[in-house]
N, C-alpha and C positions, 0 to 999 in steps of 0.2 A: 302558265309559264310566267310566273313574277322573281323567282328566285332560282336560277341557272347555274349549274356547275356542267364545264364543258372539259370532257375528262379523254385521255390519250395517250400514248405515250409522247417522249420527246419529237418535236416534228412532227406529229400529226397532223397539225394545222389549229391547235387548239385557241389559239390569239387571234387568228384571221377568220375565224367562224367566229367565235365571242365579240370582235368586232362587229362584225358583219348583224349576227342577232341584236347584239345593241344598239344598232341603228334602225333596224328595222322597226323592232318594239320599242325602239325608247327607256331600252332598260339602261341602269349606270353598269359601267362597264369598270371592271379592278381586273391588272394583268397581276396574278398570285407572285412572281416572277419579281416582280416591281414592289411588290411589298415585301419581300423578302431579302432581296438582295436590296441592301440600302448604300452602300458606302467604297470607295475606293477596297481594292484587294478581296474584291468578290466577298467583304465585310455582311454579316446577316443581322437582320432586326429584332433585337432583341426586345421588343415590345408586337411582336406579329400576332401571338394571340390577341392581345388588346386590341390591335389595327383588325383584325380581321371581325372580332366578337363585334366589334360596334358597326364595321360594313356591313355583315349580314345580318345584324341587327334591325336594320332598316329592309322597309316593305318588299322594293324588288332592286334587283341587282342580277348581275353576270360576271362569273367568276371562271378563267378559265385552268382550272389545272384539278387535280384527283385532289392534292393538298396536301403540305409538305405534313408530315408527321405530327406538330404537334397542334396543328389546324385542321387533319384529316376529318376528324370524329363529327366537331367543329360544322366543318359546312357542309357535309353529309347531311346533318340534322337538322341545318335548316333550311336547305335546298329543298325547292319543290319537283324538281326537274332537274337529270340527267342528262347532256346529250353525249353518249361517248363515240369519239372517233376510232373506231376498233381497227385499225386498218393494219397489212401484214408487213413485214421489213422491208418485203421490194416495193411497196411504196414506201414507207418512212424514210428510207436511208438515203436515195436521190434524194430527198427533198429537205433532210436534216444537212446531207453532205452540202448543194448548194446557197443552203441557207450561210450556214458556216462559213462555206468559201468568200460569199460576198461580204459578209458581216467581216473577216480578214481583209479582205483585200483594200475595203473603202473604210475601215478603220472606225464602223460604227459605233457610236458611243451608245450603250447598253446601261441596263441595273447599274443604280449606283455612281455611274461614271464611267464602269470598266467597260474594255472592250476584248472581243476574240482577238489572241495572238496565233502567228506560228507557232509558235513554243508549246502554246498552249492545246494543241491540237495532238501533242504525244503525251498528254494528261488524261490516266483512266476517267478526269470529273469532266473532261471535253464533250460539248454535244454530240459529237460522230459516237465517240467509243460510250456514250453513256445510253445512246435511243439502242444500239446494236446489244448492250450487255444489260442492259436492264428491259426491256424491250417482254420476254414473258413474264416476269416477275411481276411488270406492269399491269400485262392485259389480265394476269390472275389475279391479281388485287382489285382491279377494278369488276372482274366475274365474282368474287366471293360479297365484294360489299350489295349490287346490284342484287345478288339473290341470299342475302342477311334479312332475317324478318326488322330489324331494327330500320331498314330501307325499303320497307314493301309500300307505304306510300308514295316513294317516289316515282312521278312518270319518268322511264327510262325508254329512250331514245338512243339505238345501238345502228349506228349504221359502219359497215364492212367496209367500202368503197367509198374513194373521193367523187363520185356521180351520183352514187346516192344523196350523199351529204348533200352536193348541188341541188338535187331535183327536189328536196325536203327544204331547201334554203330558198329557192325559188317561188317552190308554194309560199311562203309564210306573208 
């Protein structure tokens, strides 16, 4: 496990495990998120292949997200390990909703500079309406890649429950 993709849908907890691994192991940790979103007005980075080609470039690293489209392919292939948080909506959606909420209420500064509005929360692109509508779309993109012969090298690490995740996080 030198090159980590920690894959989920929204709110799974995919940042606080890739944290958590990259402390453990000493891996360099990149939030996909944060490369992405670069700029005032939820602006995207128009240089993110290059950002990303030259992170995973290097030996080992932790990356947490499936990966936006045009990096998808990208860190699949160079990832040695998978860990995907496969977890069902009645856990994601507590845990995207209070995420949100606080991220509103304390006016967290986010990607870029932006932050969660009110307003922003009656936006189909809102993390509540996007972990709840994209949410199978998700978990079958990340089932079709895991079982792609183009990814049968990778150790894939699928766990169901947030106690699993624990007890495998625990071992490590």
């Amino acid at each position: 496990m030198e090159r980590i993709l920690v894959a989920g849908v929204t709110g799974a907890g995919k940042s606080t495990l890739a944290h958590s691994v990259s402390s453990r192991l000493g891996l360099p940790y990149h939030e996909m998120d944060a490369l992405y979103f670069n700029g005032p007005g939820w602006a995207t980075n128009s240089q993110l292949t290059e950002d990303v080609s030259r992170l995973t470039a290097e030996p080992r690293w932790i990356i947490d997200s499936l990966g936006y489209p045009e990096v998808r392919d990208l860190l699949w292939d160079r990832a040695d390990t998978v860990i995907w948080l496969d977890y069902s909506k009645r856990v994601i959606m507590p845990r995207v909703l209070r995420r949100s909420f606080r991220r509103t209420v304390t006016r967290e500064v986010l990607f870029g500079g932006n932050r969660e509005t009110w307003t922003g929360w009656l936006s189909r692109e809102h993390p509540a309406w996007w972990a709840w509508s994209q949410h199978g779309a998700r978990r079958r993109e990340v089932e079709h890649r895991v079982h792609d012969p183009r990814f049968a090298p990778l150790d894939t690490l699928r766990f169901g429950h947030p106690n699993d995740t624990a007890a495998w996080l625990a071992s490590l």
